[in-house]
NUMIKE-490254 format. One record per residue (C-alpha): residue number from 1; x, y, z. Coordinates in nm, 2 decimals, decimal comma, padded with zeros to 4 digits. Layout:
BEGIN
+-----+--------+--------+--------+
:   i :      u :      v :      w :
+-----+--------+--------+--------+
: NUM :      X :      Y :      Z :
...
+-----+--------+--------+--------+
//
This chain:
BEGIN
+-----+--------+--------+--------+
:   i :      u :      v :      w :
+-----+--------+--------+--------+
:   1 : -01,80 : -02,32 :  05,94 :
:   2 : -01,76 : -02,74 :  05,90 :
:   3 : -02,08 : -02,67 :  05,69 :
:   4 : -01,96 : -02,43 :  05,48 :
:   5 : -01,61 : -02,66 :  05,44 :
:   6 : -01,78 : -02,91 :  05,29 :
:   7 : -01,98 : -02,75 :  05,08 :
:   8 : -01,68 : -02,65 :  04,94 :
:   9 : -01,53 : -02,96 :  04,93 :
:  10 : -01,85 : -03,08 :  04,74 :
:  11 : -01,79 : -02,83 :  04,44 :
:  12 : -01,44 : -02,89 :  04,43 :
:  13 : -01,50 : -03,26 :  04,40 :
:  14 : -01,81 : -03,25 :  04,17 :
:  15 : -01,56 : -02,98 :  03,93 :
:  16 : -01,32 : -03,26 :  03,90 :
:  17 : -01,55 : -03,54 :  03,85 :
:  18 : -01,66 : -03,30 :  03,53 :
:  19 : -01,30 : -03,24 :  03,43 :
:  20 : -01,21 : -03,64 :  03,40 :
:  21 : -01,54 : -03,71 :  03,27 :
:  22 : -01,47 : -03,48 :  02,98 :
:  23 : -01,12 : -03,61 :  02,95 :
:  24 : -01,21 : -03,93 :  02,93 :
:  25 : -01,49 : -03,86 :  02,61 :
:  26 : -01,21 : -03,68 :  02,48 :
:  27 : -01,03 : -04,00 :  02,46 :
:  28 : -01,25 : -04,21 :  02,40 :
:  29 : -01,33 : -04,02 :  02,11 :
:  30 : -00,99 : -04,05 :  01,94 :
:  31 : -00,85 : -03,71 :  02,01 :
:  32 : -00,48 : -03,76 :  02,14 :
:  33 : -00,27 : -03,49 :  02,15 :
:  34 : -00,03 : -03,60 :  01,85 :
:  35 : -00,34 : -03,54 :  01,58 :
:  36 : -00,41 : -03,28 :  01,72 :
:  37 : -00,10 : -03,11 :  01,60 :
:  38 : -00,12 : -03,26 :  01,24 :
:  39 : -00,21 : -03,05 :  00,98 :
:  40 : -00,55 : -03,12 :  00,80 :
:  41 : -00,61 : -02,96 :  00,48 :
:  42 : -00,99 : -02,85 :  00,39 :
:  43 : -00,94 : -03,04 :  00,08 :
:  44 : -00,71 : -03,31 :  00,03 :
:  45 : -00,49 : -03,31 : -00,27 :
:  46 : -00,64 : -03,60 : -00,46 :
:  47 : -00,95 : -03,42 : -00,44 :
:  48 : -00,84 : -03,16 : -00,66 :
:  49 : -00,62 : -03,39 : -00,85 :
:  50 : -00,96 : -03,56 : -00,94 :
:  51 : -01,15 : -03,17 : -01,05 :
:  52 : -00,92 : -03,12 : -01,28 :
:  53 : -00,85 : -03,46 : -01,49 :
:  54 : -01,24 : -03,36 : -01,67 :
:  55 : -01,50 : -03,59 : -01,83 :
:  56 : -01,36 : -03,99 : -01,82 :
:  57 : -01,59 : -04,05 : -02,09 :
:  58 : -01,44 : -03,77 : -02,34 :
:  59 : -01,14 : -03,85 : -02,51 :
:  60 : -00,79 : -03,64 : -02,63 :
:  61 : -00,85 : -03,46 : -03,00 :
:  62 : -00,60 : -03,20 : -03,02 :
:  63 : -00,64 : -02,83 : -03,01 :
:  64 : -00,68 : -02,90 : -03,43 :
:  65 : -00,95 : -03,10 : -03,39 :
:  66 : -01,12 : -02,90 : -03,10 :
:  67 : -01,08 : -02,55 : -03,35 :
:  68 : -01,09 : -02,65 : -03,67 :
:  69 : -01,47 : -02,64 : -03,72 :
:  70 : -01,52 : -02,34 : -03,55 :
:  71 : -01,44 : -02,01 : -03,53 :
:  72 : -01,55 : -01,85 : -03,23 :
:  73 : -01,19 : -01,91 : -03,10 :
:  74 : -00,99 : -01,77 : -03,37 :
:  75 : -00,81 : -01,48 : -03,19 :
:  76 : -00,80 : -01,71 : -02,88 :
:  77 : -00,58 : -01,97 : -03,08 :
:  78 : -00,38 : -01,64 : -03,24 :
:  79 : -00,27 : -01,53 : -02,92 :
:  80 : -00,18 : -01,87 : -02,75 :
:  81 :  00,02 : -01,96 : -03,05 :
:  82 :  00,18 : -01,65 : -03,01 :
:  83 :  00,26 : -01,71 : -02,65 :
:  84 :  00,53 : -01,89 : -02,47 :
:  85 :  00,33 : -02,17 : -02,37 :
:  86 :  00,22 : -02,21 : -02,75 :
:  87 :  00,59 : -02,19 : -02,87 :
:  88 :  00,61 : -02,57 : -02,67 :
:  89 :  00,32 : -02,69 : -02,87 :
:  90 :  00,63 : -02,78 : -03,14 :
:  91 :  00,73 : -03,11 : -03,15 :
:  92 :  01,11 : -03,02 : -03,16 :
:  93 :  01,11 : -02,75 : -02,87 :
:  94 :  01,17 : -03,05 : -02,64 :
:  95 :  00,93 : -02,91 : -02,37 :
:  96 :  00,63 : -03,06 : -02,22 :
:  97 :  00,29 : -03,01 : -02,46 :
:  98 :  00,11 : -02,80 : -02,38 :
:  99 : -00,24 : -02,70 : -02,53 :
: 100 : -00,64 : -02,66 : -02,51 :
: 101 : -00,67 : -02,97 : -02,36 :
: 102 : -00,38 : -02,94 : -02,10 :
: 103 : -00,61 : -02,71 : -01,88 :
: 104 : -00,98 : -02,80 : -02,00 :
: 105 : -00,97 : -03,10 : -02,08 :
: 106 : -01,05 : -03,41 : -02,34 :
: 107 : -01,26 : -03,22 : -02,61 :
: 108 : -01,44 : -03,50 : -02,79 :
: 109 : -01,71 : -03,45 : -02,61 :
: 110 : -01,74 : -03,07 : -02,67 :
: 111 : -01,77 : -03,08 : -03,04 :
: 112 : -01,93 : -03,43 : -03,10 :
: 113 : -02,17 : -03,34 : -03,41 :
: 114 : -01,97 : -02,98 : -03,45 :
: 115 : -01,89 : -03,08 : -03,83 :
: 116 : -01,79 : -02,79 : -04,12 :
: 117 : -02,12 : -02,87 : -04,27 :
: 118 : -02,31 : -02,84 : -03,94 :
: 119 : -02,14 : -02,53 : -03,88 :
: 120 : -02,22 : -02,43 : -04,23 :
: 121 : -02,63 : -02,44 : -04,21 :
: 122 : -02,60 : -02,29 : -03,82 :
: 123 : -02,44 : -02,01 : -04,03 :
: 124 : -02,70 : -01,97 : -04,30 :
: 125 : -03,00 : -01,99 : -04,01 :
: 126 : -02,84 : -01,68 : -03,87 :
: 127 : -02,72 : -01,90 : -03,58 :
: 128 : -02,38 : -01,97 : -03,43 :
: 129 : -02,28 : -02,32 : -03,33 :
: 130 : -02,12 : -02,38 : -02,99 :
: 131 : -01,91 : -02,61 : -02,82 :
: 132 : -02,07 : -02,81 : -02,55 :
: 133 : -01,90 : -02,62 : -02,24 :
: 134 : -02,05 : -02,81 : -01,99 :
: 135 : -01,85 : -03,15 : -02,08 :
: 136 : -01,48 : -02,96 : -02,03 :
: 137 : -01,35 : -02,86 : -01,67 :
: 138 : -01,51 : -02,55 : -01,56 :
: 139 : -01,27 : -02,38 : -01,41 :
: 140 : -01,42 : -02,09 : -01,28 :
: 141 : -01,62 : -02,27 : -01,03 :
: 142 : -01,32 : -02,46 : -00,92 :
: 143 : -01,20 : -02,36 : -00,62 :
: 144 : -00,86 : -02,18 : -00,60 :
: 145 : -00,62 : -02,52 : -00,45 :
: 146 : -00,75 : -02,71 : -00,80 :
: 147 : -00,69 : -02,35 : -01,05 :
: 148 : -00,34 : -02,34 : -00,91 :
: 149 : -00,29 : -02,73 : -00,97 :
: 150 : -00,36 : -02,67 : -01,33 :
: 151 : -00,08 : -02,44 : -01,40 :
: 152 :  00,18 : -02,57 : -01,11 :
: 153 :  00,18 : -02,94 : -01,29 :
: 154 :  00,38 : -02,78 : -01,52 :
: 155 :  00,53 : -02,49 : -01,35 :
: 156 :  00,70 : -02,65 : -01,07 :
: 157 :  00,84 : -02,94 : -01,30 :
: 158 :  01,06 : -02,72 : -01,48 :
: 159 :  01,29 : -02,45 : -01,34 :
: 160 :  01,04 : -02,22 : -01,25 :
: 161 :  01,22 : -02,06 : -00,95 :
: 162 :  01,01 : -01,81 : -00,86 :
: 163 :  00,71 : -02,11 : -00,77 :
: 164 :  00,93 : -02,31 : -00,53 :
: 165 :  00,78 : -02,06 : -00,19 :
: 166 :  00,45 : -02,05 : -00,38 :
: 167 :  00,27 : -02,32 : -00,15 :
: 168 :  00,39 : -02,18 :  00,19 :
: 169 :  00,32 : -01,85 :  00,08 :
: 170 :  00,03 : -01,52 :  00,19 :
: 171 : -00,11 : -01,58 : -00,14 :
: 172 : -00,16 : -01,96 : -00,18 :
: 173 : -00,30 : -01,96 :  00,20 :
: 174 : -00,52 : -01,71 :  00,11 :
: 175 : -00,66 : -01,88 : -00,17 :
: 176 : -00,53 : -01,64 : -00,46 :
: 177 : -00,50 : -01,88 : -00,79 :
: 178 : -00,28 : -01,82 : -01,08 :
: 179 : -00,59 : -01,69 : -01,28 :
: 180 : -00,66 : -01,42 : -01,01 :
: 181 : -00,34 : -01,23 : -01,15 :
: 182 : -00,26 : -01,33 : -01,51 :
: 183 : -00,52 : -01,41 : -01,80 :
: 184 : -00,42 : -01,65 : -02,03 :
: 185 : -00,63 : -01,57 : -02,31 :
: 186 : -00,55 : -01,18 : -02,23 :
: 187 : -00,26 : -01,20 : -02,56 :
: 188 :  00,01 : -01,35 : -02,63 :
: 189 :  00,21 : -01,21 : -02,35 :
: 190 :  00,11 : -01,38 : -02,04 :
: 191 :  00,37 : -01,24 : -01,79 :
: 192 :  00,17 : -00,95 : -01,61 :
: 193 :  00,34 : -00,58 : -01,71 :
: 194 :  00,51 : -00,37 : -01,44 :
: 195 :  00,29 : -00,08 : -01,46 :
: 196 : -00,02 : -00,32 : -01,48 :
: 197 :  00,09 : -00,43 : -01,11 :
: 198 : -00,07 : -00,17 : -00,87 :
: 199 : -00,41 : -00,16 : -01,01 :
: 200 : -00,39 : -00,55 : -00,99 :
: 201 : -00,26 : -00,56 : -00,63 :
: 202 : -00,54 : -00,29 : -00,51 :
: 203 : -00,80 : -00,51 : -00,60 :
: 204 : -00,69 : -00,69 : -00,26 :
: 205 : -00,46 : -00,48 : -00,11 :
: 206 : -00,71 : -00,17 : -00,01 :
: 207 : -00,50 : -00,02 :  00,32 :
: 208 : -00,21 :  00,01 :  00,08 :
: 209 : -00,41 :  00,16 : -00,19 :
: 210 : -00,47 :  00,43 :  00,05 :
: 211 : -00,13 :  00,44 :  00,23 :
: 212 : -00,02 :  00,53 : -00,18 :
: 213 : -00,26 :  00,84 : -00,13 :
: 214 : -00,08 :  00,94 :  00,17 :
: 215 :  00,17 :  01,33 :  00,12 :
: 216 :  00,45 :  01,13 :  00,17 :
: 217 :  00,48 :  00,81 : -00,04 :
: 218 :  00,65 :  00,55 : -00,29 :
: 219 :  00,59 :  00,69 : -00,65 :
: 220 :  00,35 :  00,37 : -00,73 :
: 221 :  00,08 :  00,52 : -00,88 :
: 222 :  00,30 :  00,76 : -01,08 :
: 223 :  00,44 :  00,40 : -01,21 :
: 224 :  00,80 :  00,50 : -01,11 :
: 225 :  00,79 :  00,26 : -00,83 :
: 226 :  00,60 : -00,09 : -00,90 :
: 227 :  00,48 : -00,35 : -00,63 :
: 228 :  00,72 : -00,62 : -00,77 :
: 229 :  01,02 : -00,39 : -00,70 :
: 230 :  00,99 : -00,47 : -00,36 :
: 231 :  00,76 : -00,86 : -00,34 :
: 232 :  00,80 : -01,13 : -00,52 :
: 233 :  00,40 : -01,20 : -00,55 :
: 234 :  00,48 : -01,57 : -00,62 :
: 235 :  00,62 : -01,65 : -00,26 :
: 236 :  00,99 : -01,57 : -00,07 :
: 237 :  01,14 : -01,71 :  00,29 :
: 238 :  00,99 : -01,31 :  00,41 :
: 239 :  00,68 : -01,38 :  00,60 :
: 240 :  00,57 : -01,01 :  00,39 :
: 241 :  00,73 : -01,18 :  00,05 :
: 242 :  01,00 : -00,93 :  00,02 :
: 243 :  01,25 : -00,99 : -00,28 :
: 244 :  01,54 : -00,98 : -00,07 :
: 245 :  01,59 : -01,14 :  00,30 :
: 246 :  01,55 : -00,89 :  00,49 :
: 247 :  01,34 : -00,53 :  00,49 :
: 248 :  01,72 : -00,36 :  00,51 :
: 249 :  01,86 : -00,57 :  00,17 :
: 250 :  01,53 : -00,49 :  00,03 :
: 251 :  01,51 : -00,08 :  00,09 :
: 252 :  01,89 : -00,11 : -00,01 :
: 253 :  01,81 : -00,18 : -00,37 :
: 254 :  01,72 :  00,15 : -00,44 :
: 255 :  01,91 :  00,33 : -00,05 :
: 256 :  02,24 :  00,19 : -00,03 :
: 257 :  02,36 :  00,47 :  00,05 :
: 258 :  02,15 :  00,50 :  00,36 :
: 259 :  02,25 :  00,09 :  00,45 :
: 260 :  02,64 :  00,16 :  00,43 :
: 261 :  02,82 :  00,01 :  00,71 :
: 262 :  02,97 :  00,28 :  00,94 :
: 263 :  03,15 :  00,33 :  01,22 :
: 264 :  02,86 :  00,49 :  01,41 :
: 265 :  02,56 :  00,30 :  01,32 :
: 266 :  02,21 :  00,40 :  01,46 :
: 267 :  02,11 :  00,03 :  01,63 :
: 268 :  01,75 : -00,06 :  01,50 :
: 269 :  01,81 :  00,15 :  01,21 :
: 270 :  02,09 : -00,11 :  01,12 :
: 271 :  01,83 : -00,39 :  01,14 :
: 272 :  01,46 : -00,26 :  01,00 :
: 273 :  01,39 :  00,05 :  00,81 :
: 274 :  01,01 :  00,01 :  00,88 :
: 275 :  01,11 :  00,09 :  01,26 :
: 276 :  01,07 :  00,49 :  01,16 :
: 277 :  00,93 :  00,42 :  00,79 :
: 278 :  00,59 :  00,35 :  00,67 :
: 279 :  00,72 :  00,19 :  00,30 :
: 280 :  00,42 :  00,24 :  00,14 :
: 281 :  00,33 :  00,60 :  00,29 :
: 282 :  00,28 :  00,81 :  00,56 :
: 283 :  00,13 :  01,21 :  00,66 :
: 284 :  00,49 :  01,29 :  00,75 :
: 285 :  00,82 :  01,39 :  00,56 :
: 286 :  01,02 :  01,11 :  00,44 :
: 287 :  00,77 :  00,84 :  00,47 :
: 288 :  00,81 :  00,85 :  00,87 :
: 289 :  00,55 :  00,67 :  01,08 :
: 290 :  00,57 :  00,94 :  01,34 :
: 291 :  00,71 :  01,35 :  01,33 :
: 292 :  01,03 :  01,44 :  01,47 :
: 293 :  01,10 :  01,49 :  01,77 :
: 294 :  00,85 :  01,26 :  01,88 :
: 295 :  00,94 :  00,99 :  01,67 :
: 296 :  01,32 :  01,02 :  01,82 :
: 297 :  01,13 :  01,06 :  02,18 :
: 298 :  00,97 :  00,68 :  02,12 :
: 299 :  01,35 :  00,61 :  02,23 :
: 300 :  01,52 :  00,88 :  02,39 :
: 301 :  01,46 :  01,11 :  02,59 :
: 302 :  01,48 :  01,51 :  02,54 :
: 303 :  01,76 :  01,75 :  02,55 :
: 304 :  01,71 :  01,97 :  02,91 :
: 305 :  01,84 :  02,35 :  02,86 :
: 306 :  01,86 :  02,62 :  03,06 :
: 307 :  01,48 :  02,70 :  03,09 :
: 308 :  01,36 :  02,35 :  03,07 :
: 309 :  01,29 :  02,07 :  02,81 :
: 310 :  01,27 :  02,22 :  02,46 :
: 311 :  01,22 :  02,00 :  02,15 :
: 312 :  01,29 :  02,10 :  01,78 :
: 313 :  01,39 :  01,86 :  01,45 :
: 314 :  01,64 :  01,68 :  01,57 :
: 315 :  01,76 :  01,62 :  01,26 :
: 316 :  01,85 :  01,99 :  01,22 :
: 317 :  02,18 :  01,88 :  01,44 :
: 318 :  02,17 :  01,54 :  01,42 :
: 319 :  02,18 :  01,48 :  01,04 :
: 320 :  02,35 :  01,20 :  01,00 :
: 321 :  02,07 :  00,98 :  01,18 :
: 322 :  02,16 :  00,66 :  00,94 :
: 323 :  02,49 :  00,61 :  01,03 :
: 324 :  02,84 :  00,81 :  01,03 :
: 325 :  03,21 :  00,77 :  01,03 :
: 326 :  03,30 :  01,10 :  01,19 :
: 327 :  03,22 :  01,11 :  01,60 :
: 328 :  03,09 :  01,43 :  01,71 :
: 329 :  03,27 :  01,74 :  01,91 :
: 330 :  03,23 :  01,48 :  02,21 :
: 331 :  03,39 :  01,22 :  02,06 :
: 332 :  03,07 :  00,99 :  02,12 :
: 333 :  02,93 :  00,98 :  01,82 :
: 334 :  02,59 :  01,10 :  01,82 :
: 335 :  02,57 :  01,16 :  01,43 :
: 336 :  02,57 :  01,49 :  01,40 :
: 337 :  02,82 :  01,50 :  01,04 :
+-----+--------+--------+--------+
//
């Protein structure tokens, strides 16, 4: 028995020789508690401050001297001059410039040699002259942080409301960029249409693509309902980017008349909608997550009659399931009218 006692004692003692030892690297190491609790970004901000400025050795030309001697970008210069961010390009709309150069960057490198008479004998040998790509910012192998930091320098300078959740939000911390959604060189409208936003949203959002598919469901596809009626893609205080602060204000948009206050109010029904509704779809009438009774029966328990529990709709008597100003024959309110 004494042997087996300190045996025991042995292990116990060698397990907590192991525990301070590795304590002890740990500290010596530099890891204290306070960093580890600090926030450490993949990439640091600088970093994609320093992606984006382009080649030090090119200089600024101006989007006339990048396009004049060629014409490969004609409808490309069309539709940005036709666009709001082109609009700024005048000297008296008092806004920040804004052109080629603001997102590529300097162009003196890019057409150095790229003369009229160059392009000229290019033309005549069948052959098209191009811009030397790889001396501007090549955006598309940037990753999505420095994308974003092209266009947020100037949208989040000006009163761009909708950008002020952007950084905190699902989006931004999944690395969605500004050019995942709009295209700038798309036309001259760069603001993404309503009924473009489902097919743009199911590019990522594949369970809700199919949740649209379900009997019961939001008209989305049928483009009577749009994605952005409900989120504001850009970021809100809603951990699920909902327009409004809560899921209640935001069904109420379109349901007030199922988020009146009443005398009789059904308790969780008063605080979340998506407690017995799917919002994008569901197999059952009216969007619910689970068929009456049994969705009732999650909470309470079934009516007992005279030959035992028996379960119908309980909405055949209870109708008024959302809320009521008229108690029932009982005087408890049970919203039955």
């Amino acid at each position: 028995m004494k042997q087996r006692m300190t045996r025991a004692r042995w292990r116990g003692a060698a397990l907590l020789g192991l525990m301070l030892a590795g304590l002890a690297v740990l500290l010596l190491s530099g890891c204290e508690t306070d960093t580890m609790k600090t926030a450490k970004p993949i990439v640091p901000v600088r970093e994609y401050e320093r992606m984006t400025v382009g080649s030090f050795e090119a200089n600024y030309i101006g989007t006339d001297n990048c396009l004049k001697s060629c014409h490969a970008h004609d409808k490309l210069r069309r539709d940005f001059e036709a666009s709001t961010m082109g609009a700024q390009l005048s000297p008296k709309s008092g806004l920040p410039l804004v052109d080629c150069e603001s997102c590529h960057g300097p162009g003196s490198l890019a057409v150095e040699g790229i003369t009229k008479e160059a392009v000229a004998e290019a033309a005549a040998r069948g052959e098209t002259l191009a811009c030397k790509y790889d001396t501007l910012i090549k955006i598309e192998d940037l990753p999505a942080g420095a994308r974003t930091l092209i266009c947020t320098r100037c949208h989040t300078g000006n009163a761009t409301i909708n950008l002020h959740n952007w950084n905190a939000s699902p989006h931004a911390m999944n690395d969605v960029s500004c050019t995942d959604c709009h295209n700038i060189h798309s036309g001259p409208d760069l603001i993404v249409a309503p009924r473009e936003t489902a097919n743009m949203c199911f590019k990522c959002h594949k369970a809700q693509m199919a949740q649209f598919s379900m009997p019961s469901r939001h008209p989305v596809k049928e483009g009577r309902v749009y994605c952005t009626d409900c989120h504001n893609p850009h970021g809100s205080t809603s951990p699920t980017m909902f327009r409004k602060e809560t899921v209640k204000a935001t069904c109420a948009q379109c349901h007030a008349e199922k988020t009146a206050p009443n005398v009789f109010e059904h308790a969780e029904n008063a605080e979340d909608c998506t407690n017995c509704h799917s919002p994008h779809g569901a197999p059952n009438d009216k969007l619910l997550k689970v068929r009456v009774p049994f969705l009732c029966m999650q909470c309470h328990i079934g009516h007992t009659g005279n030959n035992g529990e028996y379960y119908t709709r309980c909405t055949d008597c209870h109708s008024r399931i959302h809320g009521t100003d008229v108690p029932s024959a009982s005087g408890a309110g049970h919203f039955t009218q």
